[in-house]
Backbone as ProteinMPNN parsed JSONL, in Angstrom:
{"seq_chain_A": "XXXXXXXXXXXXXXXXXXXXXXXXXXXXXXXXXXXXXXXXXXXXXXXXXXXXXXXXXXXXXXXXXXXXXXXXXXXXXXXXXXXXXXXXXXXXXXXXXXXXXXX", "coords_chain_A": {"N_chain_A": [[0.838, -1.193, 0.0], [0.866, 2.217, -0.31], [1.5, 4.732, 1.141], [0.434, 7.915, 2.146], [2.103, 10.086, 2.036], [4.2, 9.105, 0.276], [2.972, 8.405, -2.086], [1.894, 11.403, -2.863], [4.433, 12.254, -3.295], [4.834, 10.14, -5.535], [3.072, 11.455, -7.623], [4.471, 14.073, -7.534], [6.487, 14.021, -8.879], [5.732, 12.174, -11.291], [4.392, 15.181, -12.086], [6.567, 16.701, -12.72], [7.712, 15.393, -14.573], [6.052, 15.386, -17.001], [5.808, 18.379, -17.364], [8.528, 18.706, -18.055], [8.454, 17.419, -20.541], [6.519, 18.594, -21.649], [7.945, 20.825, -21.943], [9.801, 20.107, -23.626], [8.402, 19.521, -26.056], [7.878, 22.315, -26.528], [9.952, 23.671, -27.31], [10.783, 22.689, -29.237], [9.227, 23.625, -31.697], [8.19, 24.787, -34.064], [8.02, 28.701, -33.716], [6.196, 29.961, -35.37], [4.259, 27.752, -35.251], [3.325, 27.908, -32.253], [2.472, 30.24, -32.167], [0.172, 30.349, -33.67], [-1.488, 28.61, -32.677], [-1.699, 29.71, -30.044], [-3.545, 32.151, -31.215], [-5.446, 30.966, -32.253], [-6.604, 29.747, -29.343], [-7.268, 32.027, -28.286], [-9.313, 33.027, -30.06], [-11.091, 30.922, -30.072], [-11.508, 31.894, -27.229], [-12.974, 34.049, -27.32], [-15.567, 33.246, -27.607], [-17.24, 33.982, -29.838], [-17.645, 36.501, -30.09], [-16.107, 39.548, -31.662], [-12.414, 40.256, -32.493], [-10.951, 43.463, -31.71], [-8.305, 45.705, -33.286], [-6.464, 43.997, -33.959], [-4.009, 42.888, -34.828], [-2.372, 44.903, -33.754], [-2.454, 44.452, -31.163], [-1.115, 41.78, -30.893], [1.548, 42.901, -32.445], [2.344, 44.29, -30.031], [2.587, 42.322, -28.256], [4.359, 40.576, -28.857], [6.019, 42.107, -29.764], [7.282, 43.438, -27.557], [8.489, 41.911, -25.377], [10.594, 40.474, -27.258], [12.047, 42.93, -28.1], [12.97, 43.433, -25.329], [14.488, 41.321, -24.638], [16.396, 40.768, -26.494], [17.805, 43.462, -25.891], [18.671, 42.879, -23.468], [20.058, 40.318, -24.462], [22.327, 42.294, -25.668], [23.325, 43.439, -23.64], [22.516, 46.313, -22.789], [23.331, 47.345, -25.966], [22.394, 49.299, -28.179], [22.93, 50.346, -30.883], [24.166, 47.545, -31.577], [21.482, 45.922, -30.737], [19.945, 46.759, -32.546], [21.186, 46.213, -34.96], [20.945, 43.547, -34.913], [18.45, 43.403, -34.875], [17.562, 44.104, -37.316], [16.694, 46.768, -37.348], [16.365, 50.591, -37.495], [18.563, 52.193, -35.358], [17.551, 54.659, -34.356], [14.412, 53.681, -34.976], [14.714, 51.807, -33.133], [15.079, 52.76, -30.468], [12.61, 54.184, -30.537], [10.84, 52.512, -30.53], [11.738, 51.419, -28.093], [10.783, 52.831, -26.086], [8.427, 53.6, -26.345], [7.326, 50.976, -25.368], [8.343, 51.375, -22.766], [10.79, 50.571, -22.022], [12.932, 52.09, -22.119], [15.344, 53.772, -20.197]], "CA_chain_A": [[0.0, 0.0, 0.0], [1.169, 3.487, -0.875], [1.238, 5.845, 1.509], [-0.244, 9.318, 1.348], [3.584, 11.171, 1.348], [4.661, 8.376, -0.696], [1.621, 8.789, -2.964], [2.213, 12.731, -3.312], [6.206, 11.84, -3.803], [5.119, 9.745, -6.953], [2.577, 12.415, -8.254], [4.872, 15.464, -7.743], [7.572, 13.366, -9.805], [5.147, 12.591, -12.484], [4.1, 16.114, -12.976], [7.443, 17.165, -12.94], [7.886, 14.402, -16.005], [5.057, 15.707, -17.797], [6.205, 19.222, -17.367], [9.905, 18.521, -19.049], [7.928, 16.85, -21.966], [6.053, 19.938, -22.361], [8.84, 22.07, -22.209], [10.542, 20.203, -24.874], [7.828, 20.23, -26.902], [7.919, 23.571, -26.993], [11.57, 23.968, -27.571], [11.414, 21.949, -30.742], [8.656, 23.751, -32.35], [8.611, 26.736, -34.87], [7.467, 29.813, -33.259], [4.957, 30.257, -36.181], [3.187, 26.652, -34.796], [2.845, 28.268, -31.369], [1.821, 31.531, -32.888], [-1.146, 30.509, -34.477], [-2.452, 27.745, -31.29], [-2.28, 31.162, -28.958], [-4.774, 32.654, -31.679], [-6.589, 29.547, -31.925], [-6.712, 29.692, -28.524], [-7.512, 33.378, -28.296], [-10.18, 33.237, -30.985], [-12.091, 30.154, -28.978], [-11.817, 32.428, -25.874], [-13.827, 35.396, -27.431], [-17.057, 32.887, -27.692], [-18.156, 34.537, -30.861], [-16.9, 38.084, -30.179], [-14.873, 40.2, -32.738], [-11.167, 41.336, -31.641], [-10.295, 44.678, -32.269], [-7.194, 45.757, -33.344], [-5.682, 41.991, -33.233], [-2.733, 43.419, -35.309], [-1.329, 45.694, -33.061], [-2.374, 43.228, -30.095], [-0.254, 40.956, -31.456], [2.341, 43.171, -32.522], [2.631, 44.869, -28.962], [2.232, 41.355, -27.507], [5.587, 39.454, -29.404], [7.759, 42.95, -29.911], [8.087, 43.715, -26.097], [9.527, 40.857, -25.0], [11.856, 40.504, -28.846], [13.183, 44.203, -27.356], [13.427, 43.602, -23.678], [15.502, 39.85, -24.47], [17.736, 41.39, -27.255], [18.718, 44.531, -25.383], [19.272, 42.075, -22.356], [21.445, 39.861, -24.986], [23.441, 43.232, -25.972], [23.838, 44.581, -22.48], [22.003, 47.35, -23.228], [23.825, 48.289, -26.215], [21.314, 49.776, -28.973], [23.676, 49.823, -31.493], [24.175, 46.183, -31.242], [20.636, 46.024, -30.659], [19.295, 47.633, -33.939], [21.858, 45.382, -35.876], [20.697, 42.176, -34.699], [16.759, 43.774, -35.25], [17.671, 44.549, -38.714], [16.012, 48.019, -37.869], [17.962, 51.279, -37.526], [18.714, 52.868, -33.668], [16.109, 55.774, -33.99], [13.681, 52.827, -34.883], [14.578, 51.008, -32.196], [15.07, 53.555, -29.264], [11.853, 54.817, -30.575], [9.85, 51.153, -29.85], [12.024, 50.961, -26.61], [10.338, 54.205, -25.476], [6.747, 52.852, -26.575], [7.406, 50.156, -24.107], [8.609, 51.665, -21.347], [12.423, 49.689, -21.881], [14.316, 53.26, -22.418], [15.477, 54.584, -18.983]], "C_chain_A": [[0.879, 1.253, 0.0], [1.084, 4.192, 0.396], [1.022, 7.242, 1.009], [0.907, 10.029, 1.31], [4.226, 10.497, -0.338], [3.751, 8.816, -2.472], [2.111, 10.889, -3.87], [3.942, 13.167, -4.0], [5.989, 11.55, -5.711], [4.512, 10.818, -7.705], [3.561, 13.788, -8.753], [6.205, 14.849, -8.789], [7.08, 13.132, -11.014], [4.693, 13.884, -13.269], [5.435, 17.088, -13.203], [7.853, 16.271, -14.699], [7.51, 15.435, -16.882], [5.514, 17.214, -18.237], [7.83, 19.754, -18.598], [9.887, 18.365, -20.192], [7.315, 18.184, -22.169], [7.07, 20.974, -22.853], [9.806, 21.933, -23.722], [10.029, 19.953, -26.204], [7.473, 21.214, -27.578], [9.101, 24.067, -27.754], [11.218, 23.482, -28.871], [10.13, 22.612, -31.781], [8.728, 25.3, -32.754], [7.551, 27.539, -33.969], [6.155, 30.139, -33.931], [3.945, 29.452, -35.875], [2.663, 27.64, -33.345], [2.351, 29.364, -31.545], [0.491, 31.26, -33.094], [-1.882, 29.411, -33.415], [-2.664, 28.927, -30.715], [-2.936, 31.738, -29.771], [-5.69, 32.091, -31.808], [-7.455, 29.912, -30.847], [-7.682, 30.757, -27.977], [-8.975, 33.505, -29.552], [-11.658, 32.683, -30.126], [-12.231, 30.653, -27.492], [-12.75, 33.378, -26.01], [-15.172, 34.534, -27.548], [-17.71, 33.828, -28.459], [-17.855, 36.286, -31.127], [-15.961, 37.897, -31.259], [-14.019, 40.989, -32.056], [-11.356, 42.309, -32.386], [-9.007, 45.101, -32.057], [-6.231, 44.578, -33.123], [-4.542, 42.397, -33.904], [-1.416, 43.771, -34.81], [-1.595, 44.879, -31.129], [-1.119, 42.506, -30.075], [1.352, 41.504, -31.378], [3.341, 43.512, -31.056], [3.267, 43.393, -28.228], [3.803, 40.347, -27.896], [6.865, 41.125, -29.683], [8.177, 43.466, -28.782], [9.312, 43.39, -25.849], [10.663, 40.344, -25.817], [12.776, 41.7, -28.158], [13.578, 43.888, -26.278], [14.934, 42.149, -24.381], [16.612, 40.515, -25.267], [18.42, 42.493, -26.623], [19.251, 43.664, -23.839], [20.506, 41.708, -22.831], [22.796, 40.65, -25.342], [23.992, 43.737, -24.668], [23.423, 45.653, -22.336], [22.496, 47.921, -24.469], [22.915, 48.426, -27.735], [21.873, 49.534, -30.651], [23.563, 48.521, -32.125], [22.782, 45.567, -31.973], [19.789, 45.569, -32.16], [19.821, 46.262, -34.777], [20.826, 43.71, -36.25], [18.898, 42.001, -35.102], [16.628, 43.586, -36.696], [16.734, 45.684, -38.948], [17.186, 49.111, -37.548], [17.618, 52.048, -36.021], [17.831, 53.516, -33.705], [14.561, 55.109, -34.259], [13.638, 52.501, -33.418], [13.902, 51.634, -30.878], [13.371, 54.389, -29.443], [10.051, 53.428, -30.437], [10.657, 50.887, -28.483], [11.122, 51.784, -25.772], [8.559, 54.03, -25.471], [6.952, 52.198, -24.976], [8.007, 49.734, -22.7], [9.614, 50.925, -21.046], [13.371, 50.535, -21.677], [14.691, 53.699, -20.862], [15.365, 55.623, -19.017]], "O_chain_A": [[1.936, 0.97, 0.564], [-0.103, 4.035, 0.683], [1.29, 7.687, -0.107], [0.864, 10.832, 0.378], [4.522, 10.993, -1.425], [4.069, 9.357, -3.531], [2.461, 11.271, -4.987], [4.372, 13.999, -4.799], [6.471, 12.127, -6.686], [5.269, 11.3, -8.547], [3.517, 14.374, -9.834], [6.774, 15.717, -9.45], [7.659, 13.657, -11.964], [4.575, 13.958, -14.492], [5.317, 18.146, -13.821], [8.222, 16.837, -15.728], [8.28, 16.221, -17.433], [5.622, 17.377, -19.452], [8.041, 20.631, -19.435], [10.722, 18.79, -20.991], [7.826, 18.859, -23.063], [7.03, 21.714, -23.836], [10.278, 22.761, -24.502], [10.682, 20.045, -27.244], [6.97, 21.281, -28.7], [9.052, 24.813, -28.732], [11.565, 24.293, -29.73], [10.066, 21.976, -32.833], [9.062, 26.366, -32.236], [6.469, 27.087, -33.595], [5.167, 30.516, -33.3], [2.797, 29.871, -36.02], [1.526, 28.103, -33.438], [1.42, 29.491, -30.75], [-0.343, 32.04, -32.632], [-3.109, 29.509, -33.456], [-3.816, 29.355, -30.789], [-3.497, 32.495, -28.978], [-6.807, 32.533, -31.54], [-8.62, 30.283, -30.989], [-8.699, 30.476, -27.342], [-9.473, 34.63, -29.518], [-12.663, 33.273, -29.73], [-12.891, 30.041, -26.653], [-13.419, 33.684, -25.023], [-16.123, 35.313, -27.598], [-18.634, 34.491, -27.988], [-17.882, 36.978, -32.145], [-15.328, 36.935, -31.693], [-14.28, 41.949, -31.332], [-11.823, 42.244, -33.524], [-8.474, 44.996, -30.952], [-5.425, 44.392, -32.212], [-3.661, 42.062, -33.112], [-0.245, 43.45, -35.014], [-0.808, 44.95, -30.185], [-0.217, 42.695, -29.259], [2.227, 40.991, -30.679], [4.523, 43.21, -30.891], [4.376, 43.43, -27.694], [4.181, 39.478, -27.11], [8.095, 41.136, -29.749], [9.3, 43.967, -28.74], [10.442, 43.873, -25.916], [11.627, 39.825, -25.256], [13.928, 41.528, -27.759], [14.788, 44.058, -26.129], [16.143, 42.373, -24.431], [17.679, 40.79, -24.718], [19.641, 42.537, -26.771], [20.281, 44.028, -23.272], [21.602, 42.086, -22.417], [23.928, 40.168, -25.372], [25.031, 44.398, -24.631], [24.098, 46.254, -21.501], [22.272, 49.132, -24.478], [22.871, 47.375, -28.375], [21.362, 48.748, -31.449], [22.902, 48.393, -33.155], [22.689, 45.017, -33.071], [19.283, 44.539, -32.604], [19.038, 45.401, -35.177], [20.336, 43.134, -37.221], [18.273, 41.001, -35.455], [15.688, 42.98, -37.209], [16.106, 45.878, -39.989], [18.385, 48.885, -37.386], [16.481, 52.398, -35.703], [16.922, 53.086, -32.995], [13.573, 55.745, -33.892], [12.742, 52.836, -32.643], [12.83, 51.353, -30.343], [12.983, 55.122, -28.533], [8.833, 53.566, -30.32], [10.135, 50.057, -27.74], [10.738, 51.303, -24.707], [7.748, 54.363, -24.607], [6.797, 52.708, -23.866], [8.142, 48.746, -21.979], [9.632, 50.473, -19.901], [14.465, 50.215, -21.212], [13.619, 54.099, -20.407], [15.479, 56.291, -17.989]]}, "name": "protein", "num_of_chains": 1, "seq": "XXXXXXXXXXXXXXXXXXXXXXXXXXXXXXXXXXXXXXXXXXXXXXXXXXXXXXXXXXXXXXXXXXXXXXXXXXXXXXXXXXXXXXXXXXXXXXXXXXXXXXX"}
């Protein structure tokens, strides 16, 4: 018989499993697959409603976090930054400033 620590031992070990498998499911899949499940997803959440502005939703929603991680990866350096964006510094510094990244 199992005990109830024992019991919660094997569970918290299985969802740790399960968890790893997810993660590397994710890892191995194009960005564009998970892209379009979170609208999926997002579509079947509005129960029949129409988004507005899903564009710039979107856009706001995937170029934050693209700026915040790349100016992380540069160190802050904009420069750098821009390069790796393939936009040009007064672009950039001018979507860092949107999103409240510029100091």
């Amino acid at each position: 018989m199992v005990t109830s620590k024992k019991h919660k031992q094997l569970r918290k070990k299985k969802k740790g499993t399960r968890r790893k498998a997810q993660l590397t499911n994710v890892r191995n899949r194009p960005l564009r697959d998970l892209t379009s499940e979170a609208l999926n997803r997002y579509f079947k959440d509005l129960n029949g409603h129409s988004p507005g502005d899903l564009y710039g939703l979107v856009l706001s929603e995937v170029e934050a976090p693209l700026f915040e991680t790349v100016m992380e990866h540069t160190q802050g350096n904009q420069s750098r930054a821009a390069e790796i964006l393939g936009i040009n510094r007064a672009t950039l510094r001018k979507k860092l400033k949107n999103y409240y990244l510029l100091d």
